[in-house]
C-alpha positions in Angstrom: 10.6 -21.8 109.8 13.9 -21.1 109.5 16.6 -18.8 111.3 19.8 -17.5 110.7 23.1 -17.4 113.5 24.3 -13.7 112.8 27.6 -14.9 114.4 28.5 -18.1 112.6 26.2 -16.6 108.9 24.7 -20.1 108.6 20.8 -21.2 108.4 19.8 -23.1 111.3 16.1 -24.2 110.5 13.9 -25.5 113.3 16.2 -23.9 116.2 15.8 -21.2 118.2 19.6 -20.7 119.3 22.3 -21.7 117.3 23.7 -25.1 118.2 27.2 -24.4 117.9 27.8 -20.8 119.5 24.8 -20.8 121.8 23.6 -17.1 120.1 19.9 -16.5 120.1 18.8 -16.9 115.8 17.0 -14.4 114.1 13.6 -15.5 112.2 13.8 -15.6 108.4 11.1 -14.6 106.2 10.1 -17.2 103.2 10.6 -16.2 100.1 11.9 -16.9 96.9 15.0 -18.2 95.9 17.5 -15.7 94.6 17.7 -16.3 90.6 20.8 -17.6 89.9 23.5 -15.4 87.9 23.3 -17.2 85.0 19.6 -17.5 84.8 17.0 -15.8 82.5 15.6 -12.8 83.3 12.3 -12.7 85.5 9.0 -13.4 84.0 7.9 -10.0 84.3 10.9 -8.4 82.6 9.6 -7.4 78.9 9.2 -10.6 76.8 11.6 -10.9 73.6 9.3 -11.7 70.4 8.8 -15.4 70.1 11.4 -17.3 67.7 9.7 -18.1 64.1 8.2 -21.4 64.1 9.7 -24.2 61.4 6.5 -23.6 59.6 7.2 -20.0 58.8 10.3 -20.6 58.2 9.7 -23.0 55.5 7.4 -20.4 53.8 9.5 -17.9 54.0 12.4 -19.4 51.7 9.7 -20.5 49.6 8.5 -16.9 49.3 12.3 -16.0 48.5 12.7 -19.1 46.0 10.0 -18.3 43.6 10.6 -14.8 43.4 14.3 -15.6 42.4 12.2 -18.0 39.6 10.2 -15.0 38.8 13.3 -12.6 38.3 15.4 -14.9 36.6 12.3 -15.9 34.0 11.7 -12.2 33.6 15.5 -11.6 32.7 15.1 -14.6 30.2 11.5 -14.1 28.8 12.6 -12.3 25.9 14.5 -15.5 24.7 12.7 -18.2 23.8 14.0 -22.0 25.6 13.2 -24.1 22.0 16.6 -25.2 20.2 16.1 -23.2 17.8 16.6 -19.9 19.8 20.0 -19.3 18.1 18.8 -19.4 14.9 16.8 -16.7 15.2 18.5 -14.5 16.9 21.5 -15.0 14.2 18.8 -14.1 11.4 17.6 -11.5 13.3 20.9 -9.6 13.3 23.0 -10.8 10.1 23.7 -8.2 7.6 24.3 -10.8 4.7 21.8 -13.0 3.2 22.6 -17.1 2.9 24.4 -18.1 0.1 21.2 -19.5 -1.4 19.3 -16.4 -1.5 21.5 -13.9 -3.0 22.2 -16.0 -6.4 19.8 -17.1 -8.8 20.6 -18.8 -11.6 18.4 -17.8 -14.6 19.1 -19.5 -17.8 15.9 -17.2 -19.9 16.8 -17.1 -23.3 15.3 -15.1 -26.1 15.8 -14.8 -29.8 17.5 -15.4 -32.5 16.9 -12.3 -33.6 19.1 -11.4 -36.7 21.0 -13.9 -35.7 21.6 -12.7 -32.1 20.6 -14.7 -28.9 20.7 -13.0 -25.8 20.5 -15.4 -22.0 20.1 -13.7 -19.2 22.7 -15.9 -17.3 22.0 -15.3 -13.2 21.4 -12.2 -10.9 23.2 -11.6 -7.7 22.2 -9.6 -4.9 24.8 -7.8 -3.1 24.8 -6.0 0.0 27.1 -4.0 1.3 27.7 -3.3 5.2 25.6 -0.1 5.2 22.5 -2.0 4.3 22.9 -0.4 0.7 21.5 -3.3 -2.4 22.4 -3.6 -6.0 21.9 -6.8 -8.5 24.3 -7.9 -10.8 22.8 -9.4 -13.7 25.1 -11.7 -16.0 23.7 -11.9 -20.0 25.3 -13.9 -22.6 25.0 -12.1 -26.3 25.5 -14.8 -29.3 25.6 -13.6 -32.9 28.0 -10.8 -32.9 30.6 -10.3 -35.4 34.2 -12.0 -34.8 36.0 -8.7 -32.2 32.3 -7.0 -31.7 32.2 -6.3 -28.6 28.9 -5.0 -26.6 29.2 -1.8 -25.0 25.6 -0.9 -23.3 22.0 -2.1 -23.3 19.4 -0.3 -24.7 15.6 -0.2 -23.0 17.1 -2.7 -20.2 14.1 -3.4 -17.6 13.7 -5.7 -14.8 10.1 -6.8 -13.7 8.8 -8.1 -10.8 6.0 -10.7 -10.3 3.6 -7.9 -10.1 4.7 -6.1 -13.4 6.8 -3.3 -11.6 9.8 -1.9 -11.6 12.6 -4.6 -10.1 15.0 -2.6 -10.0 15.9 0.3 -11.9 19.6 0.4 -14.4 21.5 3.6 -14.9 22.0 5.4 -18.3 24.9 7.1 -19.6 25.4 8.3 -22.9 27.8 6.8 -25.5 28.3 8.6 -28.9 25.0 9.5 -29.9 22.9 6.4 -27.9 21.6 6.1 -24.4 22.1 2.4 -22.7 23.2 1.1 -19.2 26.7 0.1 -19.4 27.9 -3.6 -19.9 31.2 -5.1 -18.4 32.9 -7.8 -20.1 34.4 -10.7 -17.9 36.5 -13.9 -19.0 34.1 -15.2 -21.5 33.8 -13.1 -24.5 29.9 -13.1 -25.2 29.3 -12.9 -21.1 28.9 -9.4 -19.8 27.4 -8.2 -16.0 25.2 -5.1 -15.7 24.8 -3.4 -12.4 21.2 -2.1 -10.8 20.0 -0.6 -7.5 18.6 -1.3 -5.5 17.6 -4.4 -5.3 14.8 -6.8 -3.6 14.8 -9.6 -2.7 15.7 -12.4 -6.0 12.4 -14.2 -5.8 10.4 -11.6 -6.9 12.0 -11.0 -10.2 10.3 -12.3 -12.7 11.5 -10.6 -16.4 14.1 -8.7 -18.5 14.1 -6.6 -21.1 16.3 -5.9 -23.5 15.4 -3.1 -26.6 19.2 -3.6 -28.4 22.4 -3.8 -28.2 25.1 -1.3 -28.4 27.8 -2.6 -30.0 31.3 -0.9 -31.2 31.3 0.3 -35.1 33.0 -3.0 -37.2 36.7 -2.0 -37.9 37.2 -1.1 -41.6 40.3 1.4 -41.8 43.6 -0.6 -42.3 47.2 0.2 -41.5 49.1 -2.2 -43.0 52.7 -2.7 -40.9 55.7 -4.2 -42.6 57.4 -6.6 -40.1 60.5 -8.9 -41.5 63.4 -7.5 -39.5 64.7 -10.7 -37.8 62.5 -11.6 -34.6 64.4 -12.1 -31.3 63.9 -15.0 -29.6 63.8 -13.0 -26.2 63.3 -9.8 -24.9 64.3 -6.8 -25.6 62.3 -6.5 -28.4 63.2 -5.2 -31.8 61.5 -1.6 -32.6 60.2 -2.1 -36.7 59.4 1.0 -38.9 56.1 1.2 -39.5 57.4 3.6 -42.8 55.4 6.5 -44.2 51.7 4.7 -44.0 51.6 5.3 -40.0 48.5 6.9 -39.9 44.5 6.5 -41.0 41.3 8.4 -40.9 38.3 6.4 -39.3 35.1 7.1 -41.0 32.0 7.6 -38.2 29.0 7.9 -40.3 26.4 10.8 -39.6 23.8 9.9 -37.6 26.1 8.3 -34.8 26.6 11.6 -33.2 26.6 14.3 -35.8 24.3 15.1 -38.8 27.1 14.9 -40.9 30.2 12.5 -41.4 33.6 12.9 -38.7 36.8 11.9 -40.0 38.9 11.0 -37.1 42.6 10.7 -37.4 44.4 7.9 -36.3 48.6 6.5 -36.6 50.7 4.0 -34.8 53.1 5.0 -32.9 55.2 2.1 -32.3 56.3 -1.0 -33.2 57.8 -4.0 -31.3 58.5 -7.6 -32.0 60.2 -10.2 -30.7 59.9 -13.0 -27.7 56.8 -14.6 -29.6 54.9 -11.1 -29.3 54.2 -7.9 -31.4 53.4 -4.8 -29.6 51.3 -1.5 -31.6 51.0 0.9 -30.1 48.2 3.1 -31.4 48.1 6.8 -30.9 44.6 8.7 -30.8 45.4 12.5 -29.5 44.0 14.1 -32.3 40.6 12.7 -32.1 39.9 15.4 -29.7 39.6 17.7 -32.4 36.3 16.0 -32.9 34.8 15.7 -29.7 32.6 18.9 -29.6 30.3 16.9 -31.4 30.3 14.0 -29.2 27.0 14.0 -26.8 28.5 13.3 -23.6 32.0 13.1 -24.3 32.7 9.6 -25.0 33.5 7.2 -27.7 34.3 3.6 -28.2 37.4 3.1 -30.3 38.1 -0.6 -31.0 41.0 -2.2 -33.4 42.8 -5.9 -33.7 46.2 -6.9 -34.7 45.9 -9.4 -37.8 48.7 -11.6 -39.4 47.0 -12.8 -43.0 43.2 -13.2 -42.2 44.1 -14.3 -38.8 43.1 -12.1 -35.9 46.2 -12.4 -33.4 43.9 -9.8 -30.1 41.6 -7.4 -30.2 40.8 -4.6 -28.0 38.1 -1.9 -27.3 38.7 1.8 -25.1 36.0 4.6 -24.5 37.8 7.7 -25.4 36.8 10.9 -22.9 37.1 14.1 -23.7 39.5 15.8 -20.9 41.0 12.2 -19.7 44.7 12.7 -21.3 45.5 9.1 -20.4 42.5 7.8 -22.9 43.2 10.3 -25.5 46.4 8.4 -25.8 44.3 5.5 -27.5 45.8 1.5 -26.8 48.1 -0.8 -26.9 47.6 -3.9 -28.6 49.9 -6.6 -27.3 49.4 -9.8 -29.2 50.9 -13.7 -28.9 52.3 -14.9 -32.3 55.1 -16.9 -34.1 57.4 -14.5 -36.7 55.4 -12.9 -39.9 56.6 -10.9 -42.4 53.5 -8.2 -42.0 50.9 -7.4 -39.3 47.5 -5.3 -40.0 46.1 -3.4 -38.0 42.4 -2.5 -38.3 40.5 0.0 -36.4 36.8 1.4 -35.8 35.2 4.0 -33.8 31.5 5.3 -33.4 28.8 3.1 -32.0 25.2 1.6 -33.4 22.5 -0.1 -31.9 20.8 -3.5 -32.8 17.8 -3.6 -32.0 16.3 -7.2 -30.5 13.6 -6.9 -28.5 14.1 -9.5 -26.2 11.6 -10.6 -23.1 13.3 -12.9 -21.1 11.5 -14.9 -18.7 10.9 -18.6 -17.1 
């Protein structure tokens, strides 16, 4: 038991009066010790939830781990982890084929056929950024006269491995035939035709060629006296071409008309000098002519000669309503001083017919 001194406030257990002031103590109950001010709240305050044991939390950032694995492999699925991951997605997006797979190189040969061999050379395929094709087909034509040059293709068709159409060529009209247009390049007896569209290279497997359309050969003359004294530089000297300045080119009926067209031709000027001569070769009054011509085109061709030597040579396709071809050409030639130049002109197309099939 214990008991408390109300005058000193001290604890006096086991006495009955206080030992220092003599006062009579008062009984203290037993009970329990005051928490201290620090201390956690009683027991039978409401309980906090327990902390998470180590366990759980070692599960939960396992939870959290693999489903960042899963998010980041779904984010990635769509690209594969093999090397060669780049590759395809670069083939998957280019617009341009590789360099192997849009030139073929050919080398089918046909004839001779009347004396003419025609090659088809290569095809390219070209495509341009709006996803539009065309092949360019390069043909080499052996056998034409000296200065013939080809102007179209008649019955041009490219096959593929099944028999069909390749691709298909355009027509135009040209004097009185029909053929798809031929460009010359750098080598004289190598022209390029263009078709669209086009598949892919592999799959072409023949050409046809029904003829050639060639210029008419150049038989009218205009014979040019030349001896005034050459300068050695420019300027160059104007020469007279006298009285005999003009000629009448024969085109034979059948070529466009049921009957014969004469079509008048002159030169217009002269110039020599500087190891050149210059002719310039007037055409404006062909267009009298050209209500006969189907389409409104024809080739005229002519070459400057010295003796029986041709010095150039040069072909235009006169349109009707273009004022700039209806001026006819200029024929600008390397040589040494001569006393006389020739020039000899043609107009009018014809076809020659080969029938070539070329193929591997």
């Amino acid at each position: 038991m214990r008991a408390w001194c109300p005058r000193c406030d001290a604890v006096r257990p086991g006495e009955t009066t206080c030992p220092v002031c003599g006062t009579p103590l008062a009984t203290l109950q037993e009970s329990r010790p005051a928490p201290e001010p620090d201390a956690p709240p009683p027991v039978d305050e409401p309980a906090q939830p327990p902390a998470p044991s180590r366990l759980r939390v070692a599960l939960l950032v396992t939870v959290l781990v693999l489903g960042g694995l899963a998010f980041v492999a779904g984010r990635s699925g769509a690209r594969p982890a093999a090397p060669a991951a780049p590759a395809t997605t670069t083939s998957a997006t280019t617009t341009t084929p590789a360099a192997g797979d849009n030139l073929r190189q050919l080398g089918w040969r046909a004839g001779p056929t009347r004396g003419l061999t025609v090659t088809a050379v290569s095809v390219r395929r070209i495509i341009t950024p709006e996803r539009e094709t065309s092949a360019e087909l390069t043909l080499r034509v052996e056998g034409l006269r000296p200065g013939q040059r080809l102007f179209a293709l008649r019955g041009l068709r490219l096959l593929d491995l099944g028999g069909g159409v390749f691709s298909a060529p355009e027509e135009e009209p040209i004097g009185d035939q029909v053929g798809t247009p031929a460009m010359p390049t750098g080598d004289p007896a190598t022209y390029t035709v263009t078709t669209a569209p086009a598949p892919r290279l592999e799959s072409l497997a023949r050409v046809e060629v029904g003829g050639l359309i060639v210029v008419r050969p150049r038989t009218a003359t205009i014979g040019l006296d030349v001896g005034v004294p050459w300068p050695a530089r420019p300027p160059l000297r104007a020469a007279d071409p006298g009285s005999r300045d003009k000629v009448t080119v024969t085109v034979p009926g059948g070529s466009f008309a049921d009957q014969d067209q004469r079509m008048p031709l002159r030169v217009a000027a002269v110039l020599v000098g500087g190891g050149r001569a210059v002719v310039a070769v007037d055409a404006r009054d062909v267009s009298k002519v050209f209500q006969a011509v189907p389409g409104g085109s024809l080739p005229l061709s002519a070459e400057l000669r010295a003796g029986n030597r041709v010095l150039c040579s040069r072909t235009v396709l006169l349109r009707s309503g273009d004022v700039r071809s209806m001026f006819g050409m200029v024929l600008a030639c390397s040589t040494r001083p001569v006393p006389r130049l020739t020039v000899a002109v043609g107009a009018g197309v014809q076809a020659l017919r080969v029938d070539a099939a070329l193929e591997p």
